[in-house]
C-alpha positions as CSV (number, residue, x, y, z in Angstrom):
1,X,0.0,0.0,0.0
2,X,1.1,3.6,-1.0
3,X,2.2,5.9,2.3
4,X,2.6,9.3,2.6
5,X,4.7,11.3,5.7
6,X,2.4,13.8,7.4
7,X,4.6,16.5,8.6
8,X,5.2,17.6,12.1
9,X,3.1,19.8,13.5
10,X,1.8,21.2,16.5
11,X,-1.4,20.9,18.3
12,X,-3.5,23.2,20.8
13,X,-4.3,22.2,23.6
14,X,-8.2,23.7,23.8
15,X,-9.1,22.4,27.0
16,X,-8.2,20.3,30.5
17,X,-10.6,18.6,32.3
18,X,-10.8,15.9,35.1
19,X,-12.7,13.6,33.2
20,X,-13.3,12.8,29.8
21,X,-16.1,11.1,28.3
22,X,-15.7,10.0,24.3
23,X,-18.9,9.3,23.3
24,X,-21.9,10.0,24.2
25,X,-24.3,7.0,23.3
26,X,-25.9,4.6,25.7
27,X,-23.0,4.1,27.7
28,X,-20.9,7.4,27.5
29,X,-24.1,9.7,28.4
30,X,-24.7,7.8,31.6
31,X,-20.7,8.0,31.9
32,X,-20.4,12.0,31.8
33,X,-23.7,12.2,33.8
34,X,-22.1,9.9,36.7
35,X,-19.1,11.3,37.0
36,X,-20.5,15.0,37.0
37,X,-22.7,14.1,39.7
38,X,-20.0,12.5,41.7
39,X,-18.2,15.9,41.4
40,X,-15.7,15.6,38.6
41,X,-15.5,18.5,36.1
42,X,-16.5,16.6,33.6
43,X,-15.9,16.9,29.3
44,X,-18.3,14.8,27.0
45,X,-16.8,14.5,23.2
46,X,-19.4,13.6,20.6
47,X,-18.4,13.0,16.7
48,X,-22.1,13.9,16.1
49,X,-24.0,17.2,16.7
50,X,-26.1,15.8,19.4
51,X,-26.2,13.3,21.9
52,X,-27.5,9.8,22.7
53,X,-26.0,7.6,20.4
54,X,-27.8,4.4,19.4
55,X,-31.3,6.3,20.9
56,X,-30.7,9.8,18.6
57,X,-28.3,9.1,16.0
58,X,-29.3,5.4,14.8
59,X,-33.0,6.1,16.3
60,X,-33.1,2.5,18.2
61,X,-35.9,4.1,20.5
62,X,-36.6,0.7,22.6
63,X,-34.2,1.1,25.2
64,X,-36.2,-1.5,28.0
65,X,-37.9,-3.6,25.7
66,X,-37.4,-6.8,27.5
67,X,-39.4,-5.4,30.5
68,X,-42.4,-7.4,32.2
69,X,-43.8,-7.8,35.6
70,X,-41.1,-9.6,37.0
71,X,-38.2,-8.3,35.8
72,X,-35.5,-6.9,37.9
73,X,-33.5,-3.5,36.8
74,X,-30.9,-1.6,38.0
75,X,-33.0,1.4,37.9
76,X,-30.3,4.8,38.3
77,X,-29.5,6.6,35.0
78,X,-30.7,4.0,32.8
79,X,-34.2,4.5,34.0
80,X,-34.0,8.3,34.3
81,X,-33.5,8.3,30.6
82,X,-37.2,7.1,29.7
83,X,-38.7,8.8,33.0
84,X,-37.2,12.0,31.9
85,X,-38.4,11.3,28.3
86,X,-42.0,10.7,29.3
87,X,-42.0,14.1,31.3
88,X,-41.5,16.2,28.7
89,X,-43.3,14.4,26.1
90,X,-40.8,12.6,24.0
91,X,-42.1,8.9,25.0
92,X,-44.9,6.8,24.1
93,X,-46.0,3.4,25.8
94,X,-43.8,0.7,23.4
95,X,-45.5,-2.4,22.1
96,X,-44.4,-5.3,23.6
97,X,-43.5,-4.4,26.9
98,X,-44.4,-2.8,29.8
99,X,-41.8,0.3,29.0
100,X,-42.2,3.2,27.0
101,X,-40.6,3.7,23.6
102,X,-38.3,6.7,23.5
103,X,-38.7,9.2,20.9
104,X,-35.3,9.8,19.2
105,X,-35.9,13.7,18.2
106,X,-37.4,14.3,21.4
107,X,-34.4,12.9,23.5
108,X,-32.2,15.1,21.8
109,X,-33.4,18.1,23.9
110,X,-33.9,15.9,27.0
111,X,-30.2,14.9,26.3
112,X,-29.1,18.7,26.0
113,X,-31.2,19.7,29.5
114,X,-29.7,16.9,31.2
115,X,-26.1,17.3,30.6
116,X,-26.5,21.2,31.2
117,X,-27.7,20.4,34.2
118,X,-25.2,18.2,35.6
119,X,-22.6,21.2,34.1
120,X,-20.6,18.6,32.0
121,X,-19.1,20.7,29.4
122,X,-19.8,19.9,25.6
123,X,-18.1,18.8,22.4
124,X,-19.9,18.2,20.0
125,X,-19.0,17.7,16.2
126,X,-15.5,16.6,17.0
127,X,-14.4,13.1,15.6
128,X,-11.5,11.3,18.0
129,X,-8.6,10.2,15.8
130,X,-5.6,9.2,18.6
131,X,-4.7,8.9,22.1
132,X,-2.2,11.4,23.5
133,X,0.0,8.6,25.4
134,X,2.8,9.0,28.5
135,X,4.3,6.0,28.3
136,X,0.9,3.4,29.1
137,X,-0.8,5.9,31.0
138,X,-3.4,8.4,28.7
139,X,-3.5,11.9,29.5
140,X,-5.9,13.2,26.4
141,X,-7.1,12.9,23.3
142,X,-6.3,14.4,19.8
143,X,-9.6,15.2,17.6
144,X,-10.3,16.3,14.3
145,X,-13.2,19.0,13.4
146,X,-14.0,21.8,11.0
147,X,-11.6,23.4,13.4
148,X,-8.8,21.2,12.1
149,X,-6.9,18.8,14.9
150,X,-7.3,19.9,18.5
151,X,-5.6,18.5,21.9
152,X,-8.0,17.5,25.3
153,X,-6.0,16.4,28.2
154,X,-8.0,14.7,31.1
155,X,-6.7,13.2,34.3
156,X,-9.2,10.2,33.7
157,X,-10.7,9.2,29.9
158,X,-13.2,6.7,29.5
159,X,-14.1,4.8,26.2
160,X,-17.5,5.0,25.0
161,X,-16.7,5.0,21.5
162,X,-18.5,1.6,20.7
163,X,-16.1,0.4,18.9
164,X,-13.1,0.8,21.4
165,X,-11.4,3.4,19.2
166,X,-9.5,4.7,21.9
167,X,-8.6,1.8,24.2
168,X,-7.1,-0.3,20.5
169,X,-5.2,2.9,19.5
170,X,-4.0,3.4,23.0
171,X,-2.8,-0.1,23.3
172,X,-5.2,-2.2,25.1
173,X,-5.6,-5.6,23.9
174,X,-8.7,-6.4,21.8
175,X,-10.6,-8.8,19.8
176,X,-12.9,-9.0,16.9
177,X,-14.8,-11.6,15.1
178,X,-14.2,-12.2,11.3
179,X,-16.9,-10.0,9.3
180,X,-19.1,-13.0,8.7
181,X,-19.6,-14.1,12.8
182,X,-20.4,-10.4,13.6
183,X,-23.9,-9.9,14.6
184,X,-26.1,-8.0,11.7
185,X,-26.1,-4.3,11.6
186,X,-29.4,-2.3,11.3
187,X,-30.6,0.9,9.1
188,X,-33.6,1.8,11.4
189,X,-36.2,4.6,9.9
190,X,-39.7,5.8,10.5
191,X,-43.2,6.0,8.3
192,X,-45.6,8.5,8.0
193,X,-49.6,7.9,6.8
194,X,-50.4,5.0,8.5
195,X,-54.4,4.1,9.3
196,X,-53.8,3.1,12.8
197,X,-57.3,1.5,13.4
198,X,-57.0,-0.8,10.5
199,X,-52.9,-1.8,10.9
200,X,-54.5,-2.3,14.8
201,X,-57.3,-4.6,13.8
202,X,-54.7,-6.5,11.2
203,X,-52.6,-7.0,14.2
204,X,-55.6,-8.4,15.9
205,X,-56.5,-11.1,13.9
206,X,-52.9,-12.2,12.9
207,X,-50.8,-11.4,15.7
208,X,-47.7,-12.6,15.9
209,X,-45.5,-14.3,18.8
210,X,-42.1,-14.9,19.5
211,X,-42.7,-18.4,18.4
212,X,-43.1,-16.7,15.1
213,X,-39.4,-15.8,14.7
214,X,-38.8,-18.9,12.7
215,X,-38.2,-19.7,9.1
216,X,-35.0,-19.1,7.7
217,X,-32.1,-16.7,8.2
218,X,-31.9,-14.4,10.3
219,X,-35.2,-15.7,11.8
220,X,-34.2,-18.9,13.0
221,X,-34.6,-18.0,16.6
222,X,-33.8,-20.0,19.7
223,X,-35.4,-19.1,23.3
224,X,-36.2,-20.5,26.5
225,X,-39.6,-21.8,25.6
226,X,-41.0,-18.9,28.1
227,X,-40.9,-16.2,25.5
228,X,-42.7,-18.1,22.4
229,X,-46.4,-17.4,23.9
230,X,-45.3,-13.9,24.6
231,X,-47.1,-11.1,21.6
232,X,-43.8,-9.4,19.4
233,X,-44.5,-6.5,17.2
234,X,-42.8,-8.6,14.2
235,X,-43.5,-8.6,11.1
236,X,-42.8,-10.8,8.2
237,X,-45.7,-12.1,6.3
238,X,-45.8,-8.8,3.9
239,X,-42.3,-9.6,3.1
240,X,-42.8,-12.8,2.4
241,X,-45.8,-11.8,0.2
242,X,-43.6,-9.2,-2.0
243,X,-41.2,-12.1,-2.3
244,X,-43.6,-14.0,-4.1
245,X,-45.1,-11.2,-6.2
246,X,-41.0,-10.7,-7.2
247,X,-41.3,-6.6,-5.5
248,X,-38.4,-8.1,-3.4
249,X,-35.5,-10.3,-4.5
250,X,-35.7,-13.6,-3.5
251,X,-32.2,-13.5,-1.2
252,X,-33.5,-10.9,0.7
253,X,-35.3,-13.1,3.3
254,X,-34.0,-11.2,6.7
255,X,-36.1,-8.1,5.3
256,X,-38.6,-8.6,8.4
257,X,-38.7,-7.7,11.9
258,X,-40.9,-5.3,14.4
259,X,-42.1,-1.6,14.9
260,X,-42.2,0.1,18.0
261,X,-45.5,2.4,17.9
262,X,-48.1,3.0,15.6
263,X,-49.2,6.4,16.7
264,X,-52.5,8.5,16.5
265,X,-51.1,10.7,14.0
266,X,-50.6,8.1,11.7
267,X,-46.6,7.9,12.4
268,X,-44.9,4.2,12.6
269,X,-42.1,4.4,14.5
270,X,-38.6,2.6,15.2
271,X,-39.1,0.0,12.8
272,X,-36.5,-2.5,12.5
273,X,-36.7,-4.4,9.4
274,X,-33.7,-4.0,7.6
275,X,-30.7,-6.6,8.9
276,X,-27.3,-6.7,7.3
277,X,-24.6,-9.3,7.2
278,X,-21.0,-8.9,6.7
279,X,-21.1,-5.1,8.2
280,X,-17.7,-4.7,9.5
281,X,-18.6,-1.4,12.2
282,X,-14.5,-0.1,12.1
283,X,-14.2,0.0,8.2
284,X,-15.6,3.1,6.8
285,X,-16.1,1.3,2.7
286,X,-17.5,-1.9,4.6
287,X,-20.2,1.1,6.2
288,X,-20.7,3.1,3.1
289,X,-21.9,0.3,1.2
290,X,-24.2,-0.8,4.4
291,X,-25.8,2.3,4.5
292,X,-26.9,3.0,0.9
293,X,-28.0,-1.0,0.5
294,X,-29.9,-0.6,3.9
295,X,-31.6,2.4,2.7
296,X,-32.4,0.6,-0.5
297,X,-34.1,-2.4,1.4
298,X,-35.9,0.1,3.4
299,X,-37.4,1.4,1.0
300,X,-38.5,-2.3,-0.7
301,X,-39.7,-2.9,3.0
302,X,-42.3,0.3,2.3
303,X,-43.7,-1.0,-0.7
304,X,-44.3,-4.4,0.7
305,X,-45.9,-3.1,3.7
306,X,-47.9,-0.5,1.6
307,X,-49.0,-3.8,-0.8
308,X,-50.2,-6.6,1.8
309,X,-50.3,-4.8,5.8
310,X,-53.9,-3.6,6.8
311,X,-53.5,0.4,7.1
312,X,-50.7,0.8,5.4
313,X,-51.8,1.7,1.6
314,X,-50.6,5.0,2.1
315,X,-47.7,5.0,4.2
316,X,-44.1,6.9,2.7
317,X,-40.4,7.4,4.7
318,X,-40.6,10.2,7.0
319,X,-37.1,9.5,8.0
320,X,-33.8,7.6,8.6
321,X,-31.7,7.5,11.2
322,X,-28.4,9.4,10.7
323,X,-26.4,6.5,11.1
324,X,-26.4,2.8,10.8
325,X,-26.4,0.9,13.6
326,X,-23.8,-1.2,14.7
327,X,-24.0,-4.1,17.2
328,X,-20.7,-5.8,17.1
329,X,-17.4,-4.8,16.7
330,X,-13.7,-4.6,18.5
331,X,-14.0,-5.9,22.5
332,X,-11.3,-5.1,24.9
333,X,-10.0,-7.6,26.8
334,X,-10.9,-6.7,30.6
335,X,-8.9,-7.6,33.8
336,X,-12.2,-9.8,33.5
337,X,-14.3,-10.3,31.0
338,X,-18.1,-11.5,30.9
339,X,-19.0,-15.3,30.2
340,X,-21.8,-16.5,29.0
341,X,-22.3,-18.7,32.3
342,X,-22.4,-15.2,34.0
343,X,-25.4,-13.7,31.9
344,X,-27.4,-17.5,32.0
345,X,-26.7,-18.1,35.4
346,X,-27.2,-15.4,37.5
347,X,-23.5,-14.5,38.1
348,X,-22.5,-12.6,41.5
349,X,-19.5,-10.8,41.9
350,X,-18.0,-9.3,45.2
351,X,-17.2,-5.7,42.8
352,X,-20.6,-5.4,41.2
353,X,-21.2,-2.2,40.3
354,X,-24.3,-2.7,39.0
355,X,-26.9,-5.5,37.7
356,X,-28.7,-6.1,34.5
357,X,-32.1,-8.6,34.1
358,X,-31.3,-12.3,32.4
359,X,-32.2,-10.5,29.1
360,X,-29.9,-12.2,25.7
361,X,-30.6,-11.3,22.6
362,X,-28.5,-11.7,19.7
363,X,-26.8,-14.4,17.5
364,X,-30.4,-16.0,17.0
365,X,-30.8,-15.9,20.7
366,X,-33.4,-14.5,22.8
367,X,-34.2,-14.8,26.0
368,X,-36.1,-12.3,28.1
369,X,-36.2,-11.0,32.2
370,X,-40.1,-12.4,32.9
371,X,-38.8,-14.5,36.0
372,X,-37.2,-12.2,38.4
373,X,-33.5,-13.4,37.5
374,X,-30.6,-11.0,36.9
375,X,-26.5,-11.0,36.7
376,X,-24.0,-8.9,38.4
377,X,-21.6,-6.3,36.1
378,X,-18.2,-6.4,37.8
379,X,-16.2,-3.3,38.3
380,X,-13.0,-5.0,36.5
381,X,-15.2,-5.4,33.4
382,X,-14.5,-1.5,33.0
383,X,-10.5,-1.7,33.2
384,X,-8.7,-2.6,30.3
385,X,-5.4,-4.4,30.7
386,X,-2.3,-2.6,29.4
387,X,-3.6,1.0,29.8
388,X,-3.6,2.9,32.9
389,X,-6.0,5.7,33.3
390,X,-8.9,4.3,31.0
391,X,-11.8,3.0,31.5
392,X,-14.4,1.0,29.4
393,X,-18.2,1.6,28.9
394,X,-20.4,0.5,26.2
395,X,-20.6,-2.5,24.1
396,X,-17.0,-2.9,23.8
397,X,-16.2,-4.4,27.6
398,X,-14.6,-7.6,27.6
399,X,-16.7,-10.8,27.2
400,X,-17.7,-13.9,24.9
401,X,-20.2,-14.6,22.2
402,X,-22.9,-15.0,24.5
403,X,-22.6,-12.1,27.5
404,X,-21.9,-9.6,24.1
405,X,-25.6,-10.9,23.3
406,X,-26.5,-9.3,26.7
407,X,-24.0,-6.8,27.9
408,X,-24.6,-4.8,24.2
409,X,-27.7,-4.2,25.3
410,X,-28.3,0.1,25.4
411,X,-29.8,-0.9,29.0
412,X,-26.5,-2.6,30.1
413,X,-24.6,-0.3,28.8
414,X,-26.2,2.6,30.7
415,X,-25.4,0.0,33.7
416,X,-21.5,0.0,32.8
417,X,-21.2,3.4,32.2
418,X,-22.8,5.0,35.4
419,X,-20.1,2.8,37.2
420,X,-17.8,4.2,35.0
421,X,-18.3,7.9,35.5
422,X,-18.4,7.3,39.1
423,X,-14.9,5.4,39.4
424,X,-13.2,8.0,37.2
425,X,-14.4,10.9,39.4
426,X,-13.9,8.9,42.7
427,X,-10.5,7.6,41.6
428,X,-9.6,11.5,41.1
429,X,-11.1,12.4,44.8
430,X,-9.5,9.7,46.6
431,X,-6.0,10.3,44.6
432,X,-5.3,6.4,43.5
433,X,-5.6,4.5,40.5
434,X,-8.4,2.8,39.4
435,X,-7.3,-0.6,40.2
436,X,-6.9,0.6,43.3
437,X,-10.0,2.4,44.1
438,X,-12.1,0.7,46.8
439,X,-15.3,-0.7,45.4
440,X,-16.9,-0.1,48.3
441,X,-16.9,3.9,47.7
442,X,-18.3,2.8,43.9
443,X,-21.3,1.2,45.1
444,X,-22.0,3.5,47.9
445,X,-22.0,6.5,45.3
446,X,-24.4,4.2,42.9
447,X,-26.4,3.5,46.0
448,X,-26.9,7.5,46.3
449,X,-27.2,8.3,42.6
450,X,-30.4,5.8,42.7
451,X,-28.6,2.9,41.1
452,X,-29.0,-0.8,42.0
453,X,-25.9,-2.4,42.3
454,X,-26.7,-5.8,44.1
């Protein structure tokens, strides 16, 4: 491969902080809302003009969808997130569950309220592109913007990139399946001119079950046996339908899946129909090519539904979300990382630092939290091997196949991150690394922040 020489140059420092936040999805958000509250100035970096991640950006509005009567939650952040949203109007009851569906616009503003309120300072629009390294400890990062390249130094960073774009370039071990074992990734987007009565009553006499996830590719779904009774939004037969009448090509089978809402104003919301293979999340041609093919299918996914689902004859797009939405990517090998014994069988650790319900999906696996069971996140989950000073939060901590199917969860990553924020400003308070910090002091701080951590 050709190379070019960039030359020297130097880089302004534009700010210092305590600690810094990279990313502000599902688990960063949390993260820089954690730490801020513990008492740490606190920096949040965001590639994107607003935050929320997965929720705003991808528009994956079904952040507690696996919740029924008995399921246990860690309750803190995570749940502050959809009571926050239904206060000011940005939620709606979702369809399967009893939690509400988040609305992505909406959350943008409860997103912006919140982390003016807990004074975390904001960066927005700035794209991470290296670590700024003394010897293994980090002490910053360098971004890229319209501003050109820019330094942040921080006492404390933690990755919530996703994709552990900081911990791999700062040297932390990782991992990554080959492209084809990586779980699918999703182009989510929302409809406009739906007859909610009549899509309603269609529902009514042919609803569907999880037992209904079967028949070939990606819906060849495995589950307790406790789930296949339960009603899922899903959809399929349409597709099916516009298979037959050749409006879809006959390889695209995984077209299918569910919506979130159907809403009075004739809006269908967070559906999540459109499931691509061989998406590999770190390699910008692998994305552009996933993004224009998803919106293609989308699109072949409206005509289907406008041709054979009651109440939909005159649907149309009313949007995408801005991004793609990746599941499954780099993972950072942990001073422990997650098993899939942990997530099936109720694993209890003596550092929790928070829990998450017996809730698995991915991989053609699904199982959800209807019996009361739940697993333990340990606080060396969050500390990478190899790199002082950074911690971990998102889908990117350490596990296997299996726990990723849980732990990747937005849920469980709000779980991780709140323990996150809170050991970086801790760690900073009580002057000792983070392998050092007493758990005792993280739990008691989750305890008063609202957060279940046993």
């Amino acid at each position: 491969m050709q190379t070019i020489t960039e030359p020297e140059r130097q880089i302004d420092v534009v700010h210092k902080t305590e600690v810094l936040v990279v990313g502000s999805g599902p688990g960063g958000l949390p993260a820089a809302l954690a730490s801020a509250r513990a008492g740490a100035q606190t920096t949040l970096v965001e590639r994107f003009g607003c935050f929320g991640g997965n929720i705003t950006v991808v528009g994956v509005e079904g952040m507690h969808w696996y919740r029924h009567e008995q399921t246990v939650e860690s309750n803190g952040i995570v749940r502050e997130f959809e009571d926050s949203a239904k206060e000011h109007g940005a939620a709606v009851p979702e369809s399967q569950s009893l939690s509400y569906e988040i609305d992505s616009e909406g959350f943008k503003l409860v997103a912006d309220r919140m982390v003016e309120e807990a004074g975390i300072h904001p960066m927005l629009h700035r794209q991470f592109v290296a670590p700024i390294m003394e010897g293994t400890r980090i002490v910053g990062i360098i971004t890229e913007s319209k501003a050109g390249r820019e330094a942040i130094l921080a006492e404390r960073v933690i990755d919530a990139t996703g994709d552990a774009d900081v911990a791999a370039r700062a040297g932390a071990p990782t991992t990554k399946p080959p492209v084809e074992d990586l779980m699918a990734a999703s182009v989510m987007f929302h409809v406009a001119g739906v007859d909610k009565k009549k899509f309603m009553e269609g529902v009514k006499a042919n609803p569907q079950t999880y037992a209904d996830w079967a028949g070939g590719g990606e819906w060849e779904l495995e589950t307790s046996g406790k789930e296949d009774a339960l009603f899922s939004p899903f959809l399929k037969k349409p597709f099916d339908q516009a298979i037959k009448a050749g409006m879809i090509p006959p390889h695209l089978t995984t077209i299918a899946g569910t919506w979130g809402a159907v809403h009075d104003t004739g809006e269908m919301t967070y559906m999540n129909l459109v499931h691509l293979d061989g998406v590999d999340g770190t390699d910008p041609r692998s994305l552009t090519r996933s993004e224009m093919e998803g919106r293609k299918q989308a699109m072949l996914a409206i005509e289907a539904l406008r041709a054979f689902s009651p109440g939909c004859d005159g649907i149309r797009l009313r949007n995408f979300g801005m991004s793609i939405g990746i599941r499954d990517t780099r993972k950072v090998d942990c001073l422990y990382n997650m098993t899939e014994q942990d997530v099936r069988e109720q694993a209890r650790f003596d550092d929790s630092i928070g829990i998450f319900p017996e809730f698995i999906d991915g991989y053609g696996l699904l199982i959800l939290p209807t019996t009361g069971r739940y697993f333990h996140m340990p606080y060396r989950n969050l500390l990478p091997k190899g790199v002082q000073n950074l911690l971990i939060a998102g889908r990117c901590t350490g596990g296997d196949r299996i726990s990723h199917a849980a732990t990747r969860n937005m849920a469980c990553c709000a779980v991780g991150g709140q323990g996150a924020g809170i050991a970086a400003a801790l760690s900073l308070q009580q002057e000792c690394d983070l392998t050092d910090l007493p758990v005792s002091a993280i739990q008691a701080e989750l305890t008063r922040q609202g957060a279940r951590w046993q």
